[in-house]
N, C-alpha and C positions, 0 to 999 in steps of 0.2 A: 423464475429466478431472474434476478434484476442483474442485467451486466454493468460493469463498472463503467464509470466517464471518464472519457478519453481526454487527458491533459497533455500538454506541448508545455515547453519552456520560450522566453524571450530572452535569447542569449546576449543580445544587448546589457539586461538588465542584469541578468548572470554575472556577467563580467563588473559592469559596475561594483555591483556588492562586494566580489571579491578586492574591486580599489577600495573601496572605504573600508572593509577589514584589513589592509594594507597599514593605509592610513593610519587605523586604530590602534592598532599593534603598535607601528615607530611611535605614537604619542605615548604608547605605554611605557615604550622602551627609554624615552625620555625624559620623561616623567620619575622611573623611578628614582633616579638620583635628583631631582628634583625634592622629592619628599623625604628624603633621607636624610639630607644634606639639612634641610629647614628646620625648626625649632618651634617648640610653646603654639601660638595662635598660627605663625607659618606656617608652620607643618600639617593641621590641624586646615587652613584653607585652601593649600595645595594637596592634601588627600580628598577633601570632597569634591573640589575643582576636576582633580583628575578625576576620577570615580566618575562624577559627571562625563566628563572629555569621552572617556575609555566606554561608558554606558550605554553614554548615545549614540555612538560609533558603533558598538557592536550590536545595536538594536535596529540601529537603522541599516546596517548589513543586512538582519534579518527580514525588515521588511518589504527590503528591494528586494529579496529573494522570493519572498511571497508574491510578490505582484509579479514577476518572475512568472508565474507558475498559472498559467494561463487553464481555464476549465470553461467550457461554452453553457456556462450558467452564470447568473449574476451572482457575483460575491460582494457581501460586506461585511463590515468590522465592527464589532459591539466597544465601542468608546472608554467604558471601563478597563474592560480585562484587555484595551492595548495598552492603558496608562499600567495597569497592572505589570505586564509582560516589561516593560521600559523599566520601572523599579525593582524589577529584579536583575536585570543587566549591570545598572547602576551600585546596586548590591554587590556583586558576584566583582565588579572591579573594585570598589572599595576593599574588600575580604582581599585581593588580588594584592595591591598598594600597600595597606594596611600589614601586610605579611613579611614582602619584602623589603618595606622601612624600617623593619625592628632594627635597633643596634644589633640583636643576636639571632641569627637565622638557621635552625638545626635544617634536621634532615624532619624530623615531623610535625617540623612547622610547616614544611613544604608540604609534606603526603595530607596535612588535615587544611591547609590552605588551600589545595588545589582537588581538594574532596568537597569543599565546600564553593571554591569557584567553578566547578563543575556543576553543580547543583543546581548553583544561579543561570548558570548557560541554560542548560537543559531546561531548568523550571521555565526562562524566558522563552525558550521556542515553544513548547506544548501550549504556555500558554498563552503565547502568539496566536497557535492554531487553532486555541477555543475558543480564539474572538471570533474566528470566519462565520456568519452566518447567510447559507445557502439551501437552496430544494433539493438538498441530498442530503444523504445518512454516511457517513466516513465509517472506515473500518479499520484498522491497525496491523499491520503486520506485525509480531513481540520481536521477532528475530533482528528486525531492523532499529525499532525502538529501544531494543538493548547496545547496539550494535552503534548506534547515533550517543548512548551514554558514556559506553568505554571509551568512544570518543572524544567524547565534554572532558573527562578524566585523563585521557592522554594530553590534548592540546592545553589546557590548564596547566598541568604539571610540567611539561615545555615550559609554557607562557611565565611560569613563577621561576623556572629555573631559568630562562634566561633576563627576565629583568632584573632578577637577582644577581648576574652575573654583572650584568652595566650597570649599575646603582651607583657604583663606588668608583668605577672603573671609566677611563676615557678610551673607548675602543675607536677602530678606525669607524668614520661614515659608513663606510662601503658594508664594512662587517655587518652595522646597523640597520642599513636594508637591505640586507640578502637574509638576515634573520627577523626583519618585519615582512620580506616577503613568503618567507615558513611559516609564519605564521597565519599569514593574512589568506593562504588558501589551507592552512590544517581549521580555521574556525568556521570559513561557509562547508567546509566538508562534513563536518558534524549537523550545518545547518541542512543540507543536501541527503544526504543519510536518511534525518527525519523526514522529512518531503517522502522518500523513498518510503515509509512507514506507513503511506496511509493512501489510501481508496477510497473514490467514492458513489456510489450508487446513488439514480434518481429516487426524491422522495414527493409523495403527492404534495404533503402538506405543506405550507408558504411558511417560512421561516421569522422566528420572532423577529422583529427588528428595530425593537425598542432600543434606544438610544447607541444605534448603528447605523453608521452612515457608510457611501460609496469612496474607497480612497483611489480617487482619480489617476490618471498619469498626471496633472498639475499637481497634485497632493504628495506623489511620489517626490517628485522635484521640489517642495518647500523643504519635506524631509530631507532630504539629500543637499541640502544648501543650506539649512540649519546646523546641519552635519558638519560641514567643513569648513565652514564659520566658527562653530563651536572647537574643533579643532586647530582651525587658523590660531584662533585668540590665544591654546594654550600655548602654541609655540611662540607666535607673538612677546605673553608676558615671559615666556622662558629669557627670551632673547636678553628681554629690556631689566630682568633682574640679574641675570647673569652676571655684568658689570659690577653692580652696586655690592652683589656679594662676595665678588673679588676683593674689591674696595676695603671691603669689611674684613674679610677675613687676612690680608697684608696689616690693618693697623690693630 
């Protein structure tokens, strides 16, 4: 019987993730009244914009979390199914945006918004986890993979109930990151969970690695500075429209 492989964490990188789900979350948080407030073709480039913002932020959470996750075998990533795993991030904050911009937001608008941003969560980690390709065979714990979902569905239905709450509303700063930082450790919790889900035992056979490449710690670092780049710019244009829509809306 094959004993499992012994993994560690890189609590450096741990932490990290949890800042850029930080991050994620206040762009969320700011955002929503961004796309609410917009109209016609605005609204319309400030939900994809966000979606983007909010996507890539939560994806690149996950993949600091993965390189995180240290195994004394060589891991790599199959190219598609990470672009894959990314559009569905991307997904799941659209559906997120999209939900709470409606001029009219019930109650099950929330529970089928945050049933379907949970989706997207979840669908992006696992299928994070089918990129890894390694000389081992994984195994799944059900208990935890269930366990890592009612998660997805908890932190979701937070995450829609409070950008729903500031969309419309000018709350203090302070309230705004104390509720991006709830948030920004409830979503690598769920990330963390799954990690917990799964085992892996040595396998003989050398692992396909057709258009799978090695994501270095430099590679870590592009992502992660893509990341808050991409994030910079939405607060950025926030800032720099903020004025003009004043403007706009006094005449």
């Amino acid at each position: 019987m094959n004993t499992s492989i012994a993994s560690t964490y890189d609590y450096r990188l741990v932490a990290l993730s949890v800042l850029i789900a930080i991050c994620a979350s206040y762009a969320a948080l700011d955002l929503a009244g961004r796309v609410t407030a917009a109209r016609n073709n605005a609204r319309l480039a400030w939900l994809f914009g966000g979606a983007i913002a909010m996507g890539t932020g939560i994806w690149s959470m996950h993949y600091t979390g993965m390189l995180a996750y240290k195994l004394p075998v060589p891991v790599y990533y199959h190219i598609p199914t990470v672009i894959l795993s990314l559009v569905a991030a991307i997904a799941a904050s659209f559906i997120a945006l999209f939900i709470v911009s409606r001029p009219h937001v019930g109650f099950l608008h929330v529970i089928a918004g945050s049933s379907l941003m949970a989706t997207g969560i979840a669908g992006m980690h696992y299928t994070g986890m089918a990129a890894m390709r390694l000389p081992a065979m994984h195994h799944w714990d059900m208990t935890f993979v269930a366990l890592s979902v009612v998660i997805a569905v908890v932190v979701s239905l937070a995450a829609l109930g409070l950008t729903f709450l500031f969309r419309e509303d000018k709350p203090e700063k302070s309230a705004k990151i104390i509720c991006s930082v709830i948030m920004g450790f409830a979503i690598p919790a769920m990330h963390y969970t799954g990690m917990a889900a799964v085992s892996y035992t040595p396998m003989a056979e050398a692992p396909d690695l057709t258009n799978a490449l090695d994501i270095s710690a430099l590679g870590n670092a592009a992502i992660v500075v893509v990341t808050f780049v991409i994030l910079g710019s939405v607060f950025l244009l926030q800032r720099w429209f903020a004025p003009q829509n004043a403007i706009q809306s006094e005449a």
